[in-house]
C-alpha positions, 0 to 999 in steps of 0.5 A, spaced: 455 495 587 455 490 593 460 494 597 455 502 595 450 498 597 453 495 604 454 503 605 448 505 604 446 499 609 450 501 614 448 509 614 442 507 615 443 502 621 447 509 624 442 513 622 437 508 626 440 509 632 441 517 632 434 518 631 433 514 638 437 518 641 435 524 639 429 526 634 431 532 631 437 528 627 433 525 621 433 532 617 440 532 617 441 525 614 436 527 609 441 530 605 447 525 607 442 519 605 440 523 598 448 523 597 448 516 598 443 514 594 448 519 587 453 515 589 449 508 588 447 510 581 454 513 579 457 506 581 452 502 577 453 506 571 461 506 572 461 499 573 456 498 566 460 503 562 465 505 560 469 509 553 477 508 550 479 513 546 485 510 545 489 506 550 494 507 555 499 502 560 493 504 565 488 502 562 483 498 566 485 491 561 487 484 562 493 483 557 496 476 555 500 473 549 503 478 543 497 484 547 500 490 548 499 498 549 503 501 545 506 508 546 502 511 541 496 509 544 493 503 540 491 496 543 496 492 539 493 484 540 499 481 534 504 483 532 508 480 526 510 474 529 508 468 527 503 462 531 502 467 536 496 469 540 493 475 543 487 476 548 485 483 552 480 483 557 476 489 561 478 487 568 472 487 571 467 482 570 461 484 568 454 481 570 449 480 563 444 475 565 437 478 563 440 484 561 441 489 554 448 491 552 451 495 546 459 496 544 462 498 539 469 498 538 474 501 532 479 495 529 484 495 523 488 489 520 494 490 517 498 486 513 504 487 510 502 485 505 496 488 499 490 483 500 494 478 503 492 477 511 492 471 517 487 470 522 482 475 524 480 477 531 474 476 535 470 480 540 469 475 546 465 473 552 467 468 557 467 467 564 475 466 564 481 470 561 485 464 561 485 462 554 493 458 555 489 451 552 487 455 546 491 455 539 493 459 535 492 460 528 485 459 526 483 457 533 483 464 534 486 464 541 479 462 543 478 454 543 483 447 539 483 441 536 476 440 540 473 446 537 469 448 544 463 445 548 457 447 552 461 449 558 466 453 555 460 459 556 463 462 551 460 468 545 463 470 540 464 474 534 468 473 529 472 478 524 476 473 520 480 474 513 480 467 513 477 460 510 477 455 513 474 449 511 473 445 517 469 450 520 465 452 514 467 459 513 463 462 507 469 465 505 476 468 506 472 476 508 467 475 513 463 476 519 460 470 524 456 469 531 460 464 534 457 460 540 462 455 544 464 453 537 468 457 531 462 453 527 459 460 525 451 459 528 450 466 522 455 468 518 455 474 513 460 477 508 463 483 511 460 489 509 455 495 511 448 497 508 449 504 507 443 509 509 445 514 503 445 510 498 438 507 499 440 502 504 444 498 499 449 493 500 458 495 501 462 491 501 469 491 507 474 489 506 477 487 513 484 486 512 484 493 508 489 496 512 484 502 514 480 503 520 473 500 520 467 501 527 463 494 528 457 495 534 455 490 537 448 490 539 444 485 545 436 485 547 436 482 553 427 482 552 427 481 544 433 476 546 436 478 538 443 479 537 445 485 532 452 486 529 453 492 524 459 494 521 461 501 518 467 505 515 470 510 520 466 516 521 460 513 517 454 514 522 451 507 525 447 503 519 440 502 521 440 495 518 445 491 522 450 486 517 447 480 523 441 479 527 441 473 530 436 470 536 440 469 541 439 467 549 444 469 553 441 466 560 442 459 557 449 460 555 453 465 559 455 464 566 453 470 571 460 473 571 463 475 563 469 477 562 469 481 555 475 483 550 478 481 544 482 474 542 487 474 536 491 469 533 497 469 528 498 464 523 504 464 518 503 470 515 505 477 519 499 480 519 498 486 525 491 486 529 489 494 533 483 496 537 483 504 536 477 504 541 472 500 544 466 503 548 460 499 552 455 500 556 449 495 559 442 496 559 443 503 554 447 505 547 454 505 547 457 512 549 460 514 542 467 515 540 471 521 539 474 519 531 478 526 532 482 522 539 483 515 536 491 514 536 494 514 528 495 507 525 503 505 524 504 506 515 505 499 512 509 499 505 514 504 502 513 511 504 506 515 500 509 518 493 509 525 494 505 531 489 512 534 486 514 526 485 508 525 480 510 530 476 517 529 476 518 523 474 513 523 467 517 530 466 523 526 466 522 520 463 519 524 457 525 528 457 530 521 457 525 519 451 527 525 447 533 524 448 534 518 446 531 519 440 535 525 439 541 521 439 539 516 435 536 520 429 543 525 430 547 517 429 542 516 424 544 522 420 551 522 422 551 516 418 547 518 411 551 524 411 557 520 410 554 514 408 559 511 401 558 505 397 562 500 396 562 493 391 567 487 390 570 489 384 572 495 388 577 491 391 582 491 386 582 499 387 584 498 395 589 504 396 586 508 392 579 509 395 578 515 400 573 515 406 568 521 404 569 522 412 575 524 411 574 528 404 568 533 408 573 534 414 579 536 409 575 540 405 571 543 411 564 541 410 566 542 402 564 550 404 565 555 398 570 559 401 576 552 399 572 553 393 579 554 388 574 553 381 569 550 378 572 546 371 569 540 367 564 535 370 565 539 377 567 543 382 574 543 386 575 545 393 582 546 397 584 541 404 588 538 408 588 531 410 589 531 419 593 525 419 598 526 413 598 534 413 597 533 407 594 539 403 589 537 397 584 539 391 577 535 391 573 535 385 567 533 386 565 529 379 559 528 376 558 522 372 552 521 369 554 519 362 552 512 359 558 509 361 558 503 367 560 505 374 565 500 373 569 502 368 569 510 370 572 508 376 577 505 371 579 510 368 579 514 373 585 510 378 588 509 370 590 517 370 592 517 376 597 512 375 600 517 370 607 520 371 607 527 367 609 534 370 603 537 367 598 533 371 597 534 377 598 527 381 591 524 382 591 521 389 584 516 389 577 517 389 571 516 392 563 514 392 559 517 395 552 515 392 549 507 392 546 510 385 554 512 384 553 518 380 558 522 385 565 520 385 571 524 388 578 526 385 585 528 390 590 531 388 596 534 391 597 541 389 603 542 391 605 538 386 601 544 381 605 549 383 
């Protein structure tokens, strides 16, 4: 502004001395002056305001520590190292004493892990960009162990996810004004007053990994500083989450530098400023959400629709058929189910599996039907492992004699030698009431 305005001195003295020479020059400076005069105001105000929608490596900043612009156009304060600070800074100092201003900016924290995050981030004022003696971690790149005094001439709010004790923190998501200390002198939870829901209180989750506006409001007559918080593309509330009586004059110096000091802690945690408008003596110029950069994806990719249907699909189908599996064993087993007693012991050879029987016989189908005869039906079949061929009488025993004593019987017949029996192999139970009983013969030995 000093340099437009030492133009403007100088065109006048050049003016002066034409008009001596010769009279009739003032209505040609007439237009030459006006035109001076736009320059002026369009250089205060360029010097006053300015609007990122997004960033780029030219972009008119301070940068140090971890701060980087990225190729996608974020202002990168922190990246996942650890311990580490970061300061950007509007290159241009600006000149706040008795005067309003208004930014706003759009930031997001991103930690990689859900719910966890280290140290959050601060919009600065200070005289200087030089932070070096600062630390990081819950210093916040901003001040040390010293915790800041008078001359440091700084102004801070801070957006922390962390709390600590020592500097009274009210808990581990909230939003503080700090000046020349990082003991807060006002202090909110974060949050937002929603306008559509009659002014009631939200909470922020500042560490959610989403986007989220802060503006920063200063009245240089009222001396009151206003910070307002809202999600992305809610408009302004009209209630701000902090006001705070304020006198600039009494803390700042002439020259002020403004931007953002992040720190590292030991957690990895990202720190992005999506945009940042400010103005002096006027509301911040709004930001364009449509042209603000993307934020990079934390975490595993988003499951897809198609996925979501899938996958209970398939898990009930794998439950249906284990259960189909387990049912198909089950009755496997009760359709070859047999029963068998320690006294049967004595009979050893001469007991059959039924297995074996239904597979000779082919499931006992009626088309191996030979006759029926006393007690039961005979079925013709072959034994696969000896080639075998048989006859099975199903018997069914339902007389008051013992089970014991039927088996007995039984296996006595078949140890008896006469050419008009048939030669009896063993037998079967099949039932545990033991009322079905199996006889084999060779009926090669019958003809």
């Amino acid at each position: 502004m000093s340099q437009a305005l030492k133009l403007i001195e100088a065109v006048r003295t050049l003016a002066k001395a034409k008009v001596s020479r010769k009279q009739t020059m003032p209505s040609t400076l007439v237009p030459l002056l006006f035109l001076l005069l736009l320059i002026h105001v369009a250089w205060s105000a360029g010097e006053g305001q300015f609007v990122y929608q997004g960033f780029t490596s030219s972009a008119n900043l301070t940068l140090d520590g971890l701060a980087v612009v990225t190729p996608g156009g974020l202002l990168a304060l922190t990246n996942a190292t650890i311990q580490k600070k970061a300061h950007a800074f509007h290159s241009t100092p600006l000149h706040f004493l008795n005067k309003s201003f208004s930014t706003c900016f759009v930031f997001a924290i991103v930690s990689s892990y859900d719910g966890l995050s280290d140290h959050g981030l601060a919009f600065v004022f200070s005289p200087t960009t030089n932070f070096s003696a600062a630390k990081a971690g819950q210093y916040l790149g901003l001040l040390n162990a010293t915790n800041g005094t008078a001359s440091d001439h700084v102004l801070a709010v801070e957006l922390d996810t962390i709390m600590n004790p020592e500097f009274r923190d009210i808990n581990p998501n909230h939003v503080g004004v700090d000046v020349n200390s990082l003991i807060s002198e006002q202090a909110q939870p974060a949050g937002y007053y929603d306008d559509a829901a009659g002014g009631a209180l939200r909470e922020l989750k500042l560490n959610s990994r989403k986007p989220m506006q802060v503006w920063v409001d200063y009245d240089g007559n009222a001396r009151q500083l206003n910070v307002t918080l809202a999600p992305v593309k809610v408009p302004k509330p009209k209630r701000p989450l902090l006001s705070t009586p304020v006198n600039l004059s009494s803390i700042m110096a002439d020259k002020i530098y403004i931007g953002f000091s992040s720190a590292t802690g030991v957690v990895a945690t990202h720190h992005y400023v999506l945009g940042w408008s400010f103005s002096l003596d006027g509301p911040a110029p709004p930001i364009d959400f449509s042209r603000l950069p993307a934020l990079p994806r934390v975490g595993p990719k988003p499951r897809s629709k198609l996925l979501d249907v899938l996958l209970p699909l398939t898990t009930a189908l794998f439950v249906a058929a284990v259960l189909s599996a387990v049912f198909l064993i089950l009755w496997r087993r009760h359709r070859y189910a047999e029963v068998k007693e320690d006294w049967e012991d004595e009979f050893g050879p001469q007991r059959f599996v039924y297995k074996d029987l239904f597979h000779a016989t082919d499931g006992f189908k009626d088309r191996n039907l030979l006759g029926v005869g006393g007690f039961g039906k005979v079925y013709k079949g072959l034994l696969s492992a000896t080639n075998l061929e048989i006859a099975v009488k199903k018997v069914s025993h339902d007389s008051r004699q013992g089970v014991r004593e039927f088996v007995a019987e039984v296996v006595s017949i078949g140890r008896l030698q006469h050419r008009n029996l048939v030669q009896l192999l063993g037998y079967c139970r099949r039932t545990k009431s033991s009322k079905v009983s199996l006889l084999l013969s060779d009926t090669r030995q019958s003809q």
